[in-house]
Every structure is written in C-alpha cells, then in structure tokens.
C-alpha positions as a LaTeX table, in Angstrom:
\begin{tabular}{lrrr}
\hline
Residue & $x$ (\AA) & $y$ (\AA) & $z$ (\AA) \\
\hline
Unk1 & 4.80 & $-3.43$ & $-5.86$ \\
Unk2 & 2.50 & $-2.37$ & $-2.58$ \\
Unk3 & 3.35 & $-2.77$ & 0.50 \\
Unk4 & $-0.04$ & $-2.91$ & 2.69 \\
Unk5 & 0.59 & $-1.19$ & 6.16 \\
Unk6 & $-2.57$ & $-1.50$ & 8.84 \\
Unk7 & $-1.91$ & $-1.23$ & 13.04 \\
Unk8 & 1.51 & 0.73 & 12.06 \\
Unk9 & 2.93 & $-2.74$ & 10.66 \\
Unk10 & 3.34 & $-3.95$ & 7.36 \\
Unk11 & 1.43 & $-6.88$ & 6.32 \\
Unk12 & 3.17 & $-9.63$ & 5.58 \\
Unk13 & 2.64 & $-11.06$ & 2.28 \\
Unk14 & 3.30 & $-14.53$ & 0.96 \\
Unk15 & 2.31 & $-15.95$ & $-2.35$ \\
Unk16 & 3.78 & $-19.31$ & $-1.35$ \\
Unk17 & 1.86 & $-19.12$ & 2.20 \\
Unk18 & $-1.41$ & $-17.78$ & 0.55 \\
Unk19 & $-0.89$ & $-14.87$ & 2.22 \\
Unk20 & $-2.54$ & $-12.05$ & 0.83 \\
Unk21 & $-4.50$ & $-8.59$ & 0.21 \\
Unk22 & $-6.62$ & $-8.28$ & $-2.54$ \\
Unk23 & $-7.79$ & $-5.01$ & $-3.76$ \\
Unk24 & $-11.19$ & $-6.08$ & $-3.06$ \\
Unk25 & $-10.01$ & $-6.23$ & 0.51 \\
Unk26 & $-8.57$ & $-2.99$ & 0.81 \\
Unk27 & $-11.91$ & $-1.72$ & $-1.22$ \\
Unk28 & $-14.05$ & $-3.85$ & 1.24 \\
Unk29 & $-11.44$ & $-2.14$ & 4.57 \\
Unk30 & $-10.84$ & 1.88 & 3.17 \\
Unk31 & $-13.64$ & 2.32 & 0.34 \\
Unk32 & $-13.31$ & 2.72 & $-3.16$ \\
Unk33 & $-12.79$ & 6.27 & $-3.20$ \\
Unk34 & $-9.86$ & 6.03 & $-0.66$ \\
Unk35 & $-8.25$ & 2.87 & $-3.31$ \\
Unk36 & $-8.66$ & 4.53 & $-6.24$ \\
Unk37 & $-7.44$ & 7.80 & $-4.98$ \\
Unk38 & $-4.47$ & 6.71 & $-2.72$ \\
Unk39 & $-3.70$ & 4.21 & $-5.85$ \\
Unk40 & $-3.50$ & 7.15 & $-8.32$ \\
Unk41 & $-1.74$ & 9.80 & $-5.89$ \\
Unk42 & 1.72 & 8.03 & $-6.58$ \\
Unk43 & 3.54 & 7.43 & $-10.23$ \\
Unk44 & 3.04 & 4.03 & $-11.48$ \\
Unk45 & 6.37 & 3.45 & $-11.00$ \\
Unk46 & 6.95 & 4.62 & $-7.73$ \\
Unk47 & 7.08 & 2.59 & $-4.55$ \\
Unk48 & 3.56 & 2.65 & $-3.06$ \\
Unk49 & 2.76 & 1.96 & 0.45 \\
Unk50 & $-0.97$ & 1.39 & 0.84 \\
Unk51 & $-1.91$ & 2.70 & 4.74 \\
Unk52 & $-5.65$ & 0.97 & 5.36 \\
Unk53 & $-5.22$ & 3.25 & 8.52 \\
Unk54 & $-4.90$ & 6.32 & 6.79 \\
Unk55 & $-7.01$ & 5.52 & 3.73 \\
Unk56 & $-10.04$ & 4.92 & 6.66 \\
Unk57 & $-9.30$ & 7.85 & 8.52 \\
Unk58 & $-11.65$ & 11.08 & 8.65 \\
Unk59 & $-8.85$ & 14.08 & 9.13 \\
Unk60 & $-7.13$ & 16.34 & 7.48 \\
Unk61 & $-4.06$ & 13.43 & 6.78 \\
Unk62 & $-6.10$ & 11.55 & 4.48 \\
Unk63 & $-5.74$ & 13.13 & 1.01 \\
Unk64 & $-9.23$ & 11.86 & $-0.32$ \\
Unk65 & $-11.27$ & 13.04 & 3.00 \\
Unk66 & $-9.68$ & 16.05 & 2.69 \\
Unk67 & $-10.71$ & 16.85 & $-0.63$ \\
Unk68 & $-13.63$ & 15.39 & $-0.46$ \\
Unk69 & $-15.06$ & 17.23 & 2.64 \\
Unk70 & $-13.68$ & 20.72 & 0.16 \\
Unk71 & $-16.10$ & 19.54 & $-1.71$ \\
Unk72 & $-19.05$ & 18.67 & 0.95 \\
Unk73 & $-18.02$ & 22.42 & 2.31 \\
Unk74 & $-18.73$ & 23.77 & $-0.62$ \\
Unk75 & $-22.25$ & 22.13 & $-0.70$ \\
Unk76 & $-22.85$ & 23.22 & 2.87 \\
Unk77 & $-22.50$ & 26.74 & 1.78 \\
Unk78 & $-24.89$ & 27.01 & $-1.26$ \\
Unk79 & $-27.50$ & 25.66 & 1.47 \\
Unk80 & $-27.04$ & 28.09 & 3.73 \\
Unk81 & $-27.18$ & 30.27 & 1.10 \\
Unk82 & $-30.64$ & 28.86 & 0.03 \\
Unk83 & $-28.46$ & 28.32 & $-3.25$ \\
Unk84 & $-30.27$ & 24.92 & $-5.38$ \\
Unk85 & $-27.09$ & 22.94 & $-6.53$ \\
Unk86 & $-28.34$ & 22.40 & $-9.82$ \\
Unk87 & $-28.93$ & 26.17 & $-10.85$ \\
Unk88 & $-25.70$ & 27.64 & $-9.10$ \\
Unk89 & $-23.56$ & 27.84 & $-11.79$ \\
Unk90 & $-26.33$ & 29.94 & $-14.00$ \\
Unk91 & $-27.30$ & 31.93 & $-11.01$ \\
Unk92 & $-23.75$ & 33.24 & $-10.23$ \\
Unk93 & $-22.38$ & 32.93 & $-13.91$ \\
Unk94 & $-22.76$ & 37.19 & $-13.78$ \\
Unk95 & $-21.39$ & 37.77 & $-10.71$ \\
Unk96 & $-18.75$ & 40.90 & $-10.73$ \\
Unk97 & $-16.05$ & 39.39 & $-9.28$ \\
Unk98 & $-14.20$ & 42.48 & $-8.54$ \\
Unk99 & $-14.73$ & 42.37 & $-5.02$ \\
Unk100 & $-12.36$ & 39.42 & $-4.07$ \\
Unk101 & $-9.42$ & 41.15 & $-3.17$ \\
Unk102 & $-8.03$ & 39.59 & 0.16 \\
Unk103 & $-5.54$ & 37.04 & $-0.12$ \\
Unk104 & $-7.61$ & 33.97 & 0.75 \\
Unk105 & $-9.05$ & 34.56 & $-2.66$ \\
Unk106 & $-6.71$ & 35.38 & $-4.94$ \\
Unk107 & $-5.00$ & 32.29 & $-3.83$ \\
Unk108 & $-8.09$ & 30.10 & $-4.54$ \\
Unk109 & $-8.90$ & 32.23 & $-7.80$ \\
Unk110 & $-4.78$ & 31.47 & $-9.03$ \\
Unk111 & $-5.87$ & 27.78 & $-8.15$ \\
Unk112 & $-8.44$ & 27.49 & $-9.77$ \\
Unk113 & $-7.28$ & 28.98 & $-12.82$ \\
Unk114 & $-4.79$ & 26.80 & $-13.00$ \\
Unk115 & $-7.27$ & 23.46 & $-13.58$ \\
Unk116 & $-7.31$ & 23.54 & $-17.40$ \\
Unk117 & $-3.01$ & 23.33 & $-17.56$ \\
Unk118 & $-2.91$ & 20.89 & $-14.97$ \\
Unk119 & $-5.54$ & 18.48 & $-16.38$ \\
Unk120 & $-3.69$ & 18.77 & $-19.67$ \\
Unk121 & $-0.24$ & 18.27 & $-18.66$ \\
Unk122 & $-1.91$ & 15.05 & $-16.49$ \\
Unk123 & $-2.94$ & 13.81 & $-19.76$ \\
Unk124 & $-0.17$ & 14.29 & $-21.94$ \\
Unk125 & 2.05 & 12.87 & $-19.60$ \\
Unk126 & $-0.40$ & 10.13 & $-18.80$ \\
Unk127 & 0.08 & 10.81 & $-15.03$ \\
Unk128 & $-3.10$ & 11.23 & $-12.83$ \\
Unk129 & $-1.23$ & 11.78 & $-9.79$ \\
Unk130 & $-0.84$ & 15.01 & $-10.77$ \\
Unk131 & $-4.60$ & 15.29 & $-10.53$ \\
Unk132 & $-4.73$ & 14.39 & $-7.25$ \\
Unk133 & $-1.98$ & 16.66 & $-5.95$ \\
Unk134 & $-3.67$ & 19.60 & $-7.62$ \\
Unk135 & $-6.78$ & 18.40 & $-6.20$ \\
Unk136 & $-5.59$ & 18.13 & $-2.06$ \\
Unk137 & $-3.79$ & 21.66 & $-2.61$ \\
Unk138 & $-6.74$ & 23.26 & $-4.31$ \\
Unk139 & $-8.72$ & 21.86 & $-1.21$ \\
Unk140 & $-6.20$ & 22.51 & 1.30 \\
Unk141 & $-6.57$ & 26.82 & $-0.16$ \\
Unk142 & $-10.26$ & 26.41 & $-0.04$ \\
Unk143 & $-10.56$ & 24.92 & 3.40 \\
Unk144 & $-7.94$ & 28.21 & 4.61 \\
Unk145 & $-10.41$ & 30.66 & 2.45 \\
Unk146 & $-13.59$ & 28.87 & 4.36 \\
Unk147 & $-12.02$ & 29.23 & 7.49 \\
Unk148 & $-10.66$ & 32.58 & 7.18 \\
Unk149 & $-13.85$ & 34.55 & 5.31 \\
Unk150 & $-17.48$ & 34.81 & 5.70 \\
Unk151 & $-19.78$ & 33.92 & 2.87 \\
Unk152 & $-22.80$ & 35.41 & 3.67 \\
Unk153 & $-21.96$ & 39.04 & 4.74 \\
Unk154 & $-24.53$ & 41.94 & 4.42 \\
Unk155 & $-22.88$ & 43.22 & 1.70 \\
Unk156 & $-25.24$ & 42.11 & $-1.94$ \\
Unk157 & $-22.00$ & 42.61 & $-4.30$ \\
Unk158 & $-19.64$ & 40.66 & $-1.98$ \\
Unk159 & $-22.16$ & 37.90 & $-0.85$ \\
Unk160 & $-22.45$ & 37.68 & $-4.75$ \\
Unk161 & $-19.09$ & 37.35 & $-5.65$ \\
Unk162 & $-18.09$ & 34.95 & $-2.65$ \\
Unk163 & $-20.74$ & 32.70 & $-3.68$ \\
Unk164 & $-19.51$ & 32.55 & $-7.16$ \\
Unk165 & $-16.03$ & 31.32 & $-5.97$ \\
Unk166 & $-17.26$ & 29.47 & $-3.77$ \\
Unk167 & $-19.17$ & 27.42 & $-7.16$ \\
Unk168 & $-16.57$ & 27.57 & $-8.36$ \\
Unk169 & $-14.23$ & 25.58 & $-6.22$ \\
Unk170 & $-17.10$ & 23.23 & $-5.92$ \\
Unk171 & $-17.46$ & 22.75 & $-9.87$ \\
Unk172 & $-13.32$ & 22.10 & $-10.33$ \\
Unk173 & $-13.37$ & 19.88 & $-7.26$ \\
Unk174 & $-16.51$ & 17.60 & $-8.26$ \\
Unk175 & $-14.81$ & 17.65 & $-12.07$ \\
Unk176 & $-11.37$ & 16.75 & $-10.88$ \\
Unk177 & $-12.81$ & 13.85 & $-8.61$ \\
Unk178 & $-14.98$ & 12.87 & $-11.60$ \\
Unk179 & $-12.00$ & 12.45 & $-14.21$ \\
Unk180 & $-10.48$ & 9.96 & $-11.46$ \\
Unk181 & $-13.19$ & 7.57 & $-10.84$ \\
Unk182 & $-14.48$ & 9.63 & $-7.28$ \\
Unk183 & $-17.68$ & 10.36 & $-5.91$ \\
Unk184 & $-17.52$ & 14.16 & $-4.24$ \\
Unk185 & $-20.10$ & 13.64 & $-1.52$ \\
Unk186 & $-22.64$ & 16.69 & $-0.84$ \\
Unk187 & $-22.20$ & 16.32 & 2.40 \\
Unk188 & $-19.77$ & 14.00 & 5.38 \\
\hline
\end{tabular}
C-alpha cells in the first residue's frame, strides 16, 4: 500500500468514490525517474509513502536529484577538463592513482569499490533498494570530494589521477542508475 502525500497532506483515496492516483499521475506530476526511483528506494514490503513534493523537488532531500546531479557533476568536470565522454574511461584507464591520499578520496575510492558486493547482494536478495541507498551515499561522498578538492590543479600526476576518480564515480553512478530503469542526465 502507498500513501500519496502532496501540499504536506495525504491524499485521500477512495476506490468506492473514484478517488484516485494512478502511477501515470504521479509519472505525469514527479517524472519517471523520481517514480521509479522513490518506488524502488523502500522494500516491497515496507510501508511506502509517495511525497509528489519531494519526488519534484531540485535539492539535496530528493534522493534521485541528488544522485543524479553526482552524476551531471561528474560530466561537468570532464568538460572543463576538455575530457570527450566517450573516450574517458580509455584515456584515464593508466592513470597512477597513487596520488589520492586525502580523505575525500579514499572515502569515494572505499565506495566505489564496494559496487560489485553491493550489486550482488541486491540481486541475490532480490532487493533493489539496496541499489539506491548505495547509490545516494556514493553521491552524497562524491558531492563532499567535489566540494572539498580541486580537479584541475597544476600538478600533471594529480590532475591525472583526480580525473580518473572522478570517471570513475561517473561510470558506477550512470551503471547503478542504468540497472534501475534511470536516465543519469549529463547535465541539470
């Protein structure tokens, strides 16, 4: 069962009275991306309230935003980079990596690492939520990594190395939106 919250009230639903929300109307209100992802961010058989408010909202709140603006961050970096989407992953794929040593990436670099175990226990368990949990806290370190390092810094090796994590967290964010059903936007 949903219960449909929009205005801070819940809306009242009648089957007798014909009153109702589709999922088409919550699609047609928050977006696809918002329903799919605010669907699959509780177990199927927890209680699920569905905030159109929320779901519609462009902040850090908003689970889906959030993780997908990680993901148009990302993006906004390899341009100002002059890095071509397409031929980041080969460019950086040698990058010595021994130069991330503050603690804004090692947290990102234990987060990402930990993508393969958490996809697999989400599919053994047949529970995507867990996706989407691992998905807002792998955004929520790479949003405190954007905001606490530079990317572009004089230094070649560094520059190099940032870049590559910073593919990196674009790559496992795009592939963990794309096992749920979610575009990642390239840029919001």
């Amino acid at each position: 069962m949903v219960t449909v919250m929009r205005g801070g009230e819940e809306v009242k639903i009648s089957k007798r009275a014909g009153n109702y929300v589709t999922l088409r109307d919550l699609i047609d209100e928050a977006g696809r991306d918002a329903v799919r992802f605010f669907l699959v961010w509780r177990k199927a058989d927890a209680e699920f309230t569905f905030d159109i408010d929320l779901a519609r909202s462009q902040s850090e709140d908003n689970p889906v935003y959030y993780v997908q603006y990680a993901h148009a961050r990302v993006m906004s970096v390899l341009k100002a980079a002059g890095v071509l989407k397409d031929h980041a992953s080969a460019a950086l794929a040698s990058a010595d990596v021994a130069p991330l040593t503050s603690p804004y990436e090692q947290a990102l670099l234990r987060r990402l690492a930990d993508f393969p175990g958490e996809l697999a226990a989400a599919a053994r368990d047949l529970a995507p939520h867990q996706i989407t949990h691992y998905l807002k806290d792998l955004a929520g370190e790479f949003h405190s990594y954007y905001n606490a390092e530079r990317f572009l810094v004089e230094d070649a090796r560094l520059r190099t190395a940032r870049l590559a994590l910073v593919v990196a967290a674009g790559l496992v964010l795009a592939n963990g939106l794309a096992v749920l059903g979610i575009g990642a936007p390239e840029q919001m």
